[in-house]
C-alpha positions as CSV (number, residue, x, y, z in Angstrom):
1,X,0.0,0.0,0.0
2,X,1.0,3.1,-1.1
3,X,1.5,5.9,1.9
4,X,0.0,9.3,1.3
5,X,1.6,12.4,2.3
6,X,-0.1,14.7,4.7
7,X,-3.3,16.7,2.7
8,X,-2.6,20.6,2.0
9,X,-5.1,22.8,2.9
10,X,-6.7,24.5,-0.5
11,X,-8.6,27.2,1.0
12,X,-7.4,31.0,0.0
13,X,-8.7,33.6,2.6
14,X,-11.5,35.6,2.0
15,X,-11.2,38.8,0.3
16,X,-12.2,42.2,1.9
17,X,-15.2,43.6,0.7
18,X,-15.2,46.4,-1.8
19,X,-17.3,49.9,-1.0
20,X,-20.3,50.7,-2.9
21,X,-19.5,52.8,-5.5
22,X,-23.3,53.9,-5.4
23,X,-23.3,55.6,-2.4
24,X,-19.8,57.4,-3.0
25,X,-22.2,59.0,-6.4
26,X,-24.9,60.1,-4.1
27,X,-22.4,62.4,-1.8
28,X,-21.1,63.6,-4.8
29,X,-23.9,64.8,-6.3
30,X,-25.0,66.1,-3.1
31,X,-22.4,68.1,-2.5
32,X,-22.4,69.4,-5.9
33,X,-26.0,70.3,-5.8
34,X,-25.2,72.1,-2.2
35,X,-21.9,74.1,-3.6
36,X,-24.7,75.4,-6.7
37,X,-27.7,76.3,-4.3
38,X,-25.1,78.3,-2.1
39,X,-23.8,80.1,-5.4
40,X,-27.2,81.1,-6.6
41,X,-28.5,82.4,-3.5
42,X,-25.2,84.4,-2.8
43,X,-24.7,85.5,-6.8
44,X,-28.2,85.7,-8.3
45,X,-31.2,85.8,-5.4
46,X,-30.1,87.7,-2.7
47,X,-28.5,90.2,-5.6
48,X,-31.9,90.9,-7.5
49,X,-33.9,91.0,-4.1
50,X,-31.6,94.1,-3.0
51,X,-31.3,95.8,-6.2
52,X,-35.4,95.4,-6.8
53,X,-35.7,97.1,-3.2
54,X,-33.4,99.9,-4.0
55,X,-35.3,100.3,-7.8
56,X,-38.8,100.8,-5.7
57,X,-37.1,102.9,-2.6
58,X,-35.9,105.2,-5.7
59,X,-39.2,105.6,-6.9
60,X,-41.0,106.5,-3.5
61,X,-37.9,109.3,-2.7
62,X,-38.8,110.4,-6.4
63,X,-42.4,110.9,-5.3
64,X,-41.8,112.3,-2.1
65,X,-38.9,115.1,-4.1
66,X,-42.2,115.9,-6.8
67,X,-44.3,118.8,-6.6
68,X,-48.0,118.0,-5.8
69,X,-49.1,118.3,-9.1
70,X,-47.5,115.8,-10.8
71,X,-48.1,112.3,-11.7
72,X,-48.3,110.0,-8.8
73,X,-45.8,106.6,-9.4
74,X,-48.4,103.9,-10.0
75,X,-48.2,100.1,-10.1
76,X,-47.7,100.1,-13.2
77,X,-44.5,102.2,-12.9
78,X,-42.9,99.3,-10.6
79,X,-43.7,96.5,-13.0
80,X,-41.9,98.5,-15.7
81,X,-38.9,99.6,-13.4
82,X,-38.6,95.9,-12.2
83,X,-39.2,94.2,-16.0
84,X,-41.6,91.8,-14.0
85,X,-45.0,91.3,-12.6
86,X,-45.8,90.1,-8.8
87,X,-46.0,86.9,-7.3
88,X,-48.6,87.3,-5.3
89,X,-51.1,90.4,-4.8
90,X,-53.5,91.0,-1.5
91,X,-56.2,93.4,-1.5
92,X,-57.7,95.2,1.8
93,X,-59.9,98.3,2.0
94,X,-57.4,100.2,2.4
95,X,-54.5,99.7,0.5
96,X,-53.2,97.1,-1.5
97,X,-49.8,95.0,-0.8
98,X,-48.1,93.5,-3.7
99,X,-45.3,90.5,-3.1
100,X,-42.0,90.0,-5.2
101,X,-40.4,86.7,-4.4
102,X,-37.0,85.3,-5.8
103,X,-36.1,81.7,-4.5
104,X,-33.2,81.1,-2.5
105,X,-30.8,77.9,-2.4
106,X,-33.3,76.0,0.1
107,X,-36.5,75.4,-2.0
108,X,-38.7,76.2,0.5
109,X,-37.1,79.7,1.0
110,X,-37.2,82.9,-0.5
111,X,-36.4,86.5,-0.6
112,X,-39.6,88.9,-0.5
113,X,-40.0,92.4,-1.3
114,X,-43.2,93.8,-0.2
115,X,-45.1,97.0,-2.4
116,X,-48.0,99.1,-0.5
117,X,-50.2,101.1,-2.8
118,X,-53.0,103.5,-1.9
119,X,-55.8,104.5,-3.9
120,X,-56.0,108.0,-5.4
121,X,-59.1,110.0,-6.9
122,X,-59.0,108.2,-9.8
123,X,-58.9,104.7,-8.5
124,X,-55.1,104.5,-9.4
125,X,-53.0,102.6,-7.5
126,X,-50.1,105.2,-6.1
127,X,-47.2,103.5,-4.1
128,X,-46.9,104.6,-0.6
129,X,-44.0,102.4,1.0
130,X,-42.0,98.7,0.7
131,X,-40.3,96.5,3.0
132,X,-37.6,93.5,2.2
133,X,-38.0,90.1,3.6
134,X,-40.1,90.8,6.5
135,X,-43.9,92.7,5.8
136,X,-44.4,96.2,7.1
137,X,-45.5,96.9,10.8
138,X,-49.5,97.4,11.0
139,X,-48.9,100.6,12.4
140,X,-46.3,101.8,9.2
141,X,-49.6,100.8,6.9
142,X,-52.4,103.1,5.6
143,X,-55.7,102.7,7.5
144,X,-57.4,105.0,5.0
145,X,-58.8,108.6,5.3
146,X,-60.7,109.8,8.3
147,X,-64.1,110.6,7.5
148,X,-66.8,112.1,9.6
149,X,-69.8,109.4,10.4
150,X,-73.3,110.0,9.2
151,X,-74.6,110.0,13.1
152,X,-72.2,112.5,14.3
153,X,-74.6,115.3,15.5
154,X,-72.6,118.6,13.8
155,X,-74.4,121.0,16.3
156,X,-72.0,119.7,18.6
157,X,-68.9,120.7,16.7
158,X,-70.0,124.7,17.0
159,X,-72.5,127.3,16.2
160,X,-73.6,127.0,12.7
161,X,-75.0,130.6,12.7
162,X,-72.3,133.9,12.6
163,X,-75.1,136.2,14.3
164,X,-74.8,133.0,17.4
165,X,-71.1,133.0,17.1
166,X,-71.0,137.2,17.4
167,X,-73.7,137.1,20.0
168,X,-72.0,134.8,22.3
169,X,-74.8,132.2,21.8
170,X,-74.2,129.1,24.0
171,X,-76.4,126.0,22.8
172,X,-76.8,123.5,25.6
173,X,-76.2,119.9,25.0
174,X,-78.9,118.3,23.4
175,X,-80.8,120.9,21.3
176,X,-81.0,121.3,17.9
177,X,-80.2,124.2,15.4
178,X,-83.7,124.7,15.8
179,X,-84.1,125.2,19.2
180,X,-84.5,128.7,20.6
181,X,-81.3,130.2,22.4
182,X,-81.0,133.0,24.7
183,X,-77.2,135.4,25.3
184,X,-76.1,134.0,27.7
185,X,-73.7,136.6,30.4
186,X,-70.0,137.4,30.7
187,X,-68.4,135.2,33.1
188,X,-68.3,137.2,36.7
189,X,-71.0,139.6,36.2
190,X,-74.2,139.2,37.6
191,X,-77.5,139.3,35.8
192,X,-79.3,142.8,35.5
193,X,-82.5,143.7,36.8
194,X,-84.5,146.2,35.1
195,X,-84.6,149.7,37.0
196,X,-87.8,151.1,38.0
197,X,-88.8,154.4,36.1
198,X,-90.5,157.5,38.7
199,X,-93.9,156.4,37.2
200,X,-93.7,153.1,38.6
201,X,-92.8,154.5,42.3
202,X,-96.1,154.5,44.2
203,X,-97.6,157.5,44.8
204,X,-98.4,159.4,48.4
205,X,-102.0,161.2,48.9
206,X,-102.3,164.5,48.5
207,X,-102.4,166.7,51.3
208,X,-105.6,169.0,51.7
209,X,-105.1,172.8,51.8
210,X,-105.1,174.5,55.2
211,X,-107.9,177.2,55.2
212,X,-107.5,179.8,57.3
213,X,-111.0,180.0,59.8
């Protein structure tokens, strides 16, 4: 009988495994697509967001510099200064707010520039003011023209009549133009009484003659 040798061992060790080249294209890309988003909001957004506010600060010192008979700066003005039209437009009763939005590098971001507008005479709208990024205080925006209320009793405000205003007319609270007034006195003096004429005095009897006897 033959002898055999001792057996080799024919297993080769295990190799290492390799990393995905998958994942290695996803952090790529990622970081590509962060480096762009960066650039555009530094280079393009935040650029046209300032110069747009300047544009519409330029027209609103140009307004304020005009005499008061010329043209007021309209809506239409901003659209054609800026070359664009608004995002978004919102509509109260007493102004009108207009919102220009450029997208930054996060998608759900953005740069706003805010327009107020007022309504002249004509129904035109005339820009009154503008804010960048954040919308203008309530108390910075219009809240329209006082007007005097249909059930404000104007006696109240003064004597309609110049004979009542000459005379020194007081009207008491309460009455009506048509209600009948009396002068009233200077402060500190006391109400007159009428003096009595000699006709009014009472008269004494007559004495009877004395007749010598």
């Amino acid at each position: 009988m033959s002898q055999q040798g001792p057996k080799q061992s024919s297993q080769q060790p295990a190799e290492k495994p390799s990393s995905s080249p998958v994942l290695l294209i996803i952090l790529v890309v990622v970081l590509v697509l962060g480096i762009i988003a960066v650039a555009y909001d530094r280079l393009m957004a935040r650029p046209s967001s300032e110069k747009a506010y300047e544009v519409v600060n330029g027209l609103i010192d140009k307004r304020i510099g005009s005499p008061a008979n010329a043209l007021p700066v309209t809506n239409e003005d901003v659209h054609k200064e800026l070359n664009r039209k608004p995002n978004r437009t919102n509509t109260t009763q007493h102004y009108t707010e207009e919102v220009y939005s450029w997208r930054r590098g996060l998608l759900l971001l953005s740069y706003n520039l805010y327009v107020i507008y007022t309504k002249d005479k004509q129904g035109r709208l005339e820009l009154h003011s503008c804010s960048l990024n954040e919308p203008p205080e309530p108390e910075h925006l219009p809240s329209g023209p006082v007007k005097l209320s249909a059930d404000v009793d104007t006696s109240t405000l003064g004597p309609a009549d110049p004979k009542e205003a000459e005379g020194g007319i007081v009207r008491p609270p309460g009455e009506t133009l048509g209600t009948p007034v009396t002068p009233t006195e200077p402060p500190g003096e006391a109400p007159t009484e009428p003096e009595s004429t000699p006709s009014d005095a009472p008269k004494e009897p007559e004495k009877a003659p004395n007749v010598d006897p």
